[in-house]
C-alpha positions as CSV (number, residue, x, y, z in Angstrom):
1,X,-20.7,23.3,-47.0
2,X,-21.6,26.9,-47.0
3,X,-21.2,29.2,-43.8
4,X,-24.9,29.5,-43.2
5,X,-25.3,25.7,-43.5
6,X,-22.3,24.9,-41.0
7,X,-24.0,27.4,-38.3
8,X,-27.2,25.8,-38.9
9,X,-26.0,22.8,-38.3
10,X,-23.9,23.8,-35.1
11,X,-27.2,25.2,-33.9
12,X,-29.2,21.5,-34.2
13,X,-26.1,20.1,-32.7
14,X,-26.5,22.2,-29.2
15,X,-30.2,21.5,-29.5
16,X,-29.9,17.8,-29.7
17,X,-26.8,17.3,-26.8
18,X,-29.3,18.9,-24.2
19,X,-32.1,17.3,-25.2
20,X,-30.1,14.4,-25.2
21,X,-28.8,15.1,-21.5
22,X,-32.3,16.0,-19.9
23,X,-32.9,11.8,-20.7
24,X,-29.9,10.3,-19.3
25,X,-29.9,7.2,-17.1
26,X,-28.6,6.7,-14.2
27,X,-25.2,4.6,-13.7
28,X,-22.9,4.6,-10.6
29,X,-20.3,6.8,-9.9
30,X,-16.6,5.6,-8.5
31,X,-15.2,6.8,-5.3
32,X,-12.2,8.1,-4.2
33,X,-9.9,6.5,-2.1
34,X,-10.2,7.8,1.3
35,X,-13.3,10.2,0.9
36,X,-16.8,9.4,2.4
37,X,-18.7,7.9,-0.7
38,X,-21.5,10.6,0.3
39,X,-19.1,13.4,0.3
40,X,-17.9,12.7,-3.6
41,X,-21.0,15.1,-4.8
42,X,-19.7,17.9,-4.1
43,X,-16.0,17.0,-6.1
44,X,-16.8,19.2,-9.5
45,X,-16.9,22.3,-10.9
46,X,-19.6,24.2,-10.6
47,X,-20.5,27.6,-12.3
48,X,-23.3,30.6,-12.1
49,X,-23.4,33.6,-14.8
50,X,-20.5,34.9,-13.3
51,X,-19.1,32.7,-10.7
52,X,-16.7,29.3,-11.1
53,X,-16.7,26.8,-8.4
54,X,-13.9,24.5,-8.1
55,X,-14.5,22.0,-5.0
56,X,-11.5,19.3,-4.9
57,X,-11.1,16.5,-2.6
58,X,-8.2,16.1,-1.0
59,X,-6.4,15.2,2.3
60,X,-10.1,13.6,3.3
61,X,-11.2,17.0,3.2
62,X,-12.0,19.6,0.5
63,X,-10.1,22.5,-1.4
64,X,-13.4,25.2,-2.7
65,X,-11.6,28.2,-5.0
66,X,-14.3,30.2,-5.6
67,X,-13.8,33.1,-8.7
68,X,-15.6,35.7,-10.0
69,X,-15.0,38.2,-12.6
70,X,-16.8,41.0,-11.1
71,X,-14.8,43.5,-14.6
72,X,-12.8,42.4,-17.4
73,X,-9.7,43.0,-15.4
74,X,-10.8,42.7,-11.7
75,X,-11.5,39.2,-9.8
76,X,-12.4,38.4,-6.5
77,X,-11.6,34.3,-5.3
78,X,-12.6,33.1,-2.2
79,X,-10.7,30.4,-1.1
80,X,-12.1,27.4,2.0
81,X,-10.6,24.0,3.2
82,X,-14.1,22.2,4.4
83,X,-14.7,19.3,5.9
84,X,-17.5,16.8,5.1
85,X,-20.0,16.8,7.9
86,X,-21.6,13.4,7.6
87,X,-24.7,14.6,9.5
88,X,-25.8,17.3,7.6
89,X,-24.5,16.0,4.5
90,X,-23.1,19.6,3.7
91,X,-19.5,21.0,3.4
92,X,-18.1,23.4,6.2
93,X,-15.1,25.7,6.7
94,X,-15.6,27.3,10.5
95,X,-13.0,30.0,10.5
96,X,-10.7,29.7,7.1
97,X,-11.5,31.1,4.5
98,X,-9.8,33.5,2.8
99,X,-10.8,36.2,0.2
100,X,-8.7,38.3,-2.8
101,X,-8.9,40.9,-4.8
102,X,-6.9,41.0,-8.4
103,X,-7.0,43.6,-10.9
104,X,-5.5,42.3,-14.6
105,X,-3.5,44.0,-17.7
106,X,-5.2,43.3,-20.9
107,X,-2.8,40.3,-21.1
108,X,-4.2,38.7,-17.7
109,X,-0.9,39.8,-15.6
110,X,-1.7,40.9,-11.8
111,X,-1.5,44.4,-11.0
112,X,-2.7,44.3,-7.4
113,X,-3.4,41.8,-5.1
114,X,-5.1,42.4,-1.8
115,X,-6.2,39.9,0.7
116,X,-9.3,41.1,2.5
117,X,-9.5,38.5,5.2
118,X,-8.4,35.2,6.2
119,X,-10.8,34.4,9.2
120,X,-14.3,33.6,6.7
121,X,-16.5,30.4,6.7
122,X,-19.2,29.4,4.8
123,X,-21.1,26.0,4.6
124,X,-21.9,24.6,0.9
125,X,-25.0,22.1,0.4
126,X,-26.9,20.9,-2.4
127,X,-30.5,21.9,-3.2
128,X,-33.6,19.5,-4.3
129,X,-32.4,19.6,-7.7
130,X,-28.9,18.8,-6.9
131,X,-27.6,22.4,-7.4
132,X,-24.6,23.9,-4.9
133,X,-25.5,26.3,-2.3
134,X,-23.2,28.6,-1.0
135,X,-23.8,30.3,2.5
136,X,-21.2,32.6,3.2
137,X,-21.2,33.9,6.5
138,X,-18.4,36.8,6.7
139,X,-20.9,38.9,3.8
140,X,-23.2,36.4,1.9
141,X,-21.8,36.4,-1.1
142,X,-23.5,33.9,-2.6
143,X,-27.1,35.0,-1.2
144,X,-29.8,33.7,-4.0
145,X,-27.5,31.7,-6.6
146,X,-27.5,28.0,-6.8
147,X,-24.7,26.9,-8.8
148,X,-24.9,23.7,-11.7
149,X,-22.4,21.3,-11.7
150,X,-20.6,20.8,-15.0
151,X,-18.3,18.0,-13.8
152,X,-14.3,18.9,-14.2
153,X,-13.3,18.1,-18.3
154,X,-11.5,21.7,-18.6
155,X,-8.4,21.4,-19.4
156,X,-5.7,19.4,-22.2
157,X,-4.9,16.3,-22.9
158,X,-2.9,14.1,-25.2
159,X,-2.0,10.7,-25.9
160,X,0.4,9.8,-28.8
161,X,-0.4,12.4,-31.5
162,X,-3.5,13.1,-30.6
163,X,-4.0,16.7,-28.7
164,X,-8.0,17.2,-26.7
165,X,-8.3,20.9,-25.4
166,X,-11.5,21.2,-23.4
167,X,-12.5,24.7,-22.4
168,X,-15.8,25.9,-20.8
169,X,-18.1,28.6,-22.3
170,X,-20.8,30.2,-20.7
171,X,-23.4,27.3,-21.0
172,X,-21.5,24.5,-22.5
173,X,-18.0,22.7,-23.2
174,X,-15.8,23.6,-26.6
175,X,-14.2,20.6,-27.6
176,X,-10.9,20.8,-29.6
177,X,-9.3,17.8,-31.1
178,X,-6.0,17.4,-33.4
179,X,-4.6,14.0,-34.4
180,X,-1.4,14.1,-36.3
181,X,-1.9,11.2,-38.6
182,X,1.6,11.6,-40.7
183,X,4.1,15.1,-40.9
184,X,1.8,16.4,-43.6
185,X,-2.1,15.3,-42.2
186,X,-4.2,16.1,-39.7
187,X,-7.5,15.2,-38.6
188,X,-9.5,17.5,-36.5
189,X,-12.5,17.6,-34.6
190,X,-14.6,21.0,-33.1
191,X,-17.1,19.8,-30.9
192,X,-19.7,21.8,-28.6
193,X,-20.5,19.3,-25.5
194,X,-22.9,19.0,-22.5
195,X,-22.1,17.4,-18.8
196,X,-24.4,14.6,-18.7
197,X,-25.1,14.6,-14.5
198,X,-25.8,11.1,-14.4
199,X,-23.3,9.5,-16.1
200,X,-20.4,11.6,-14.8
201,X,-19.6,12.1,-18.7
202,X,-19.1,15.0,-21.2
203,X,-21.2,14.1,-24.3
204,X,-20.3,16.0,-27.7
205,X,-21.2,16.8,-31.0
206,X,-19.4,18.7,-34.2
207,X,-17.9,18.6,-37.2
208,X,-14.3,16.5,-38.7
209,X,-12.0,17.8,-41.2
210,X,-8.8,16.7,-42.3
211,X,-5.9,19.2,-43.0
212,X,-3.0,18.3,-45.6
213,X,0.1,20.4,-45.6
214,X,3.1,20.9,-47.7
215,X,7.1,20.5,-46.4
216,X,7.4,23.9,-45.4
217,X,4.0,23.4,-43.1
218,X,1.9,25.8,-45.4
219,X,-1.7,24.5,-45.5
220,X,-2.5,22.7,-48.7
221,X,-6.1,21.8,-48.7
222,X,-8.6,21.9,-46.1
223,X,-11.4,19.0,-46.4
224,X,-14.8,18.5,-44.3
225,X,-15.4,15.0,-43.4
226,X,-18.8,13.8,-41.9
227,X,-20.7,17.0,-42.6
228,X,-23.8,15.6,-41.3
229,X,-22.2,15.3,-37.9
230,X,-20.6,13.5,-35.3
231,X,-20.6,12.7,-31.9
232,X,-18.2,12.0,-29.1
233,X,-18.3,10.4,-25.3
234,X,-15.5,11.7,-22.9
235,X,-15.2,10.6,-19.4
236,X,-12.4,9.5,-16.8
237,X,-10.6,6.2,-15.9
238,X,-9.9,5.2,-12.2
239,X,-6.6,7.0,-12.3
240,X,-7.7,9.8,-13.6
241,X,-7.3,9.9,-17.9
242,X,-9.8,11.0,-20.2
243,X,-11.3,8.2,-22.4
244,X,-12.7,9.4,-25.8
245,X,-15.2,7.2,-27.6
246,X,-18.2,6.9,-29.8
247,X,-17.1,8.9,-33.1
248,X,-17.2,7.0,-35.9
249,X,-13.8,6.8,-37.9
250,X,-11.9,7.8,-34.9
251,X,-9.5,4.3,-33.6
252,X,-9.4,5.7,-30.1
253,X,-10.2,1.8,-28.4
254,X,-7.1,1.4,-25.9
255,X,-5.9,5.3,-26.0
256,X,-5.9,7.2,-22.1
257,X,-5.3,11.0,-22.7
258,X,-3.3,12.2,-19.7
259,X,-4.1,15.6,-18.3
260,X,-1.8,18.6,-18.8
261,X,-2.8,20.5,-15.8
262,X,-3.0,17.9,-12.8
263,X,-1.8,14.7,-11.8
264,X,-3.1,11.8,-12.1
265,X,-4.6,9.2,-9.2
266,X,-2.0,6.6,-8.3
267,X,-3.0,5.2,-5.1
């Protein structure tokens, strides 16, 4: 397929996963152990032009990191341990928050690190369209933002041969699969996704290829598979491992992809 045809097609694909988002259905979510059912909302990443929200549960309280690059090599993080108020139904953190300024090499090393107070609070709450407020109350730093929630897929996994690399970009999920099928082939998969809200599930679409190599690993030939397409579901088990189903030609019935960068849920 010819480069103007592939970014054509990439272009329909984007198209099509948010169309195909805005008409999701509802289905139910599954709780943590431990944490108020109504609290599990807020347990997601959420992200602004130039902000990333991480809110964990833990403990039967929250963990909220808060980063934003404010230049290439200078971040601030805010960091709060809230607790669910039932009443309200919003997060708070009354007197413990903390805030940090970084500045970065060009290979992302700290320079400097200065903490500019540990005594903040804030109180996070969800809007009429399900979008997270933050009211920070030590310098309103999030005055007039409403941040989407893009679930919590970043990240790598693997399970057997099979390597998924999940990053965030902007407005959408990159989606980077290799399967060693033998020492010689590989299949691979490059995938733009969308979080569908509803579902609690990362829904992709992309292109296959399969890669042959000689002994000495030197690429052989390089082969597009599917070029019309093709489409992927990712979402978690109870414990915590990311499922991958719905592309065709892809066995993955059976196969849990365990997370590189956290642990799993065991209890």
């Amino acid at each position: 397929m010819k480069t103007f045809g592939k970014l054509l097609l990439v272009t329909l694909l984007i198209a099509a996963l948010f169309s195909c988002a805005a008409l999701a259905e509802d289905t139910d979510v599954t709780n943590h152990t431990g944490q108020n059912p109504e609290s599990l909302v807020f347990d997601s990443d959420w992200v602004s032009d130039d902000t990333m929200i991480h809110a964990y549960c833990e403990d039967g309280g929250f963990k909220v990191t808060i980063i934003r690059d404010v230049t290439l090599n200078e971040r601030i993080t805010w960091e709060y341990s809230p607790l669910f108020d039932a009443d309200t139904r919003t997060l708070v953190d009354d007197m413990f928050g903390t805030k940090t300024r970084e500045t970065h090499d060009y290979y992302g090393n700290i320079l400097t690190s200065t903490t500019e107070y540990e005594d903040g609070s804030a109180v996070f709450s969800l809007d009429a369209d399900g979008r997270l407020i933050w009211a920070d109350a030590r310098e309103d730093a999030g005055k007039g933002v409403a941040y989407e929630k893009i679930g919590r897929f970043e990240g790598t996994y693997q399970c057997d041969r099979a390597e998924i690399e999940i990053t965030w970009d902007d407005d959408h999920y990159g989606v980077n699969i290799q399967w060693g099928d033998s020492a010689s082939v590989t299949y691979d998969w490059l995938m733009t996704g969308v979080y569908n809200q509803e579902k609690d599930t990362l829904e992709a679409l992309g292109m296959e290829s399969r890669t042959e190599y000689d002994e000495n690993g030197e690429v052989i030939s390089v082969e597009d598979l599917n070029e019309e397409g093709c489409s992927a579901v990712f979402s978690f088990n109870e414990d915590g491992g990311l499922l991958w189903t719905g592309t065709e030609g892809a066995d993955t019935e059976g196969m849990v992809f365990i997370p590189f960068d956290r642990d799993l849920i065991t209890d």
